[in-house]
C-alpha positions in Angstrom: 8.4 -15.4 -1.3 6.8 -17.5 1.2 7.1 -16.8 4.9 8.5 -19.3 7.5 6.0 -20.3 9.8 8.0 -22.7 12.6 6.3 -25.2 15.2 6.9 -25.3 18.9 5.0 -27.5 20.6 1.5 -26.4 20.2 2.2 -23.0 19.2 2.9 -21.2 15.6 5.9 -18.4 15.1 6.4 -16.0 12.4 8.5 -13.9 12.3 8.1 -10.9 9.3 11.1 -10.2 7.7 10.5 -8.7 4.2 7.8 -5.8 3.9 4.4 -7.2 3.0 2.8 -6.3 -0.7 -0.9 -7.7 -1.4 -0.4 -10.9 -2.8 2.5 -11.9 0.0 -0.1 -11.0 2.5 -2.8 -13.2 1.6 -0.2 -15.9 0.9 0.7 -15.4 4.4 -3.2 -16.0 5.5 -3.5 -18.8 3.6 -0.3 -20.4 4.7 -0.6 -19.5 8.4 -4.4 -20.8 8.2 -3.5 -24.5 6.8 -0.4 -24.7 9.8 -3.3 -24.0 11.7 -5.7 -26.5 10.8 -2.8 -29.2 9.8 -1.3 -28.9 13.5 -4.3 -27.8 15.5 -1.9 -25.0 17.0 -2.9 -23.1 20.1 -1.2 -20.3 19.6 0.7 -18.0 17.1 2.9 -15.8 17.8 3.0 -13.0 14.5 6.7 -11.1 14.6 6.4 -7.7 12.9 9.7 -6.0 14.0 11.0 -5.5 10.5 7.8 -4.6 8.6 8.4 -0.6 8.3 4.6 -0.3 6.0 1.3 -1.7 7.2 -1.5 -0.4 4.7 -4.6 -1.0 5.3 -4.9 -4.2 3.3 -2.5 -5.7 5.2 -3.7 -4.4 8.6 -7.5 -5.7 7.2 -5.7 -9.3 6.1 -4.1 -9.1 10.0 -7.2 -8.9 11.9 -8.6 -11.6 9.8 -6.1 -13.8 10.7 -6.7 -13.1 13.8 -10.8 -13.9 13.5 -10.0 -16.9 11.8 -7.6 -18.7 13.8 -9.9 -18.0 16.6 -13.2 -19.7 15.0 -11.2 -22.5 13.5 -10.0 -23.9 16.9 -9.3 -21.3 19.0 -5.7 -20.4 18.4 -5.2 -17.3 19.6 -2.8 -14.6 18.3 0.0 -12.0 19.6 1.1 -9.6 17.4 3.8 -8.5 18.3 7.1 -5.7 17.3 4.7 -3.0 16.0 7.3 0.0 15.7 5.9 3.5 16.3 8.5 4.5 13.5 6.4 2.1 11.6 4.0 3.7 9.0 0.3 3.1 9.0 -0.9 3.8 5.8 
């Protein structure tokens, strides 16, 4: 399932709503990364509230995201809705 990524003015927003396995993740990267490029996007604002499991993979795939908006035009990312009742695997 792919996830919404909405345009407001020069900024991205996502906004998480299903739990993240592998395969959804880099989905998400690529996804995220064209919106990116395609609408040369200052800003993204990443919406985690309802992720309850961030394994590393997905934490890793995060932080690239993070990396690569920033070399690609320098967009520049907020994560944001981290729960501490959320699990770090």
């Amino acid at each position: 399932m792919r996830i919404p990524i909405l345009k407001l003015y020069n900024y991205l927003l996502v906004s998480i709503q299903v739990d993240l396995d592998d395969q959804s993740a880099i989905d998400f990267q690529e996804d995220l990364l064209s919106n990116i490029h395609k609408s040369g996007a200052t800003g993204v604002v990443i919406d985690l509230t309802s992720v309850e499991i961030i394994d590393s993979f997905i934490a890793k795939v995060l932080g690239e995201v993070v990396s690569m908006s920033d070399l690609m035009g320098g967009a520049k990312v907020v994560l944001t809705g981290i729960q501490l009742q959320s699990r770090l695997l």
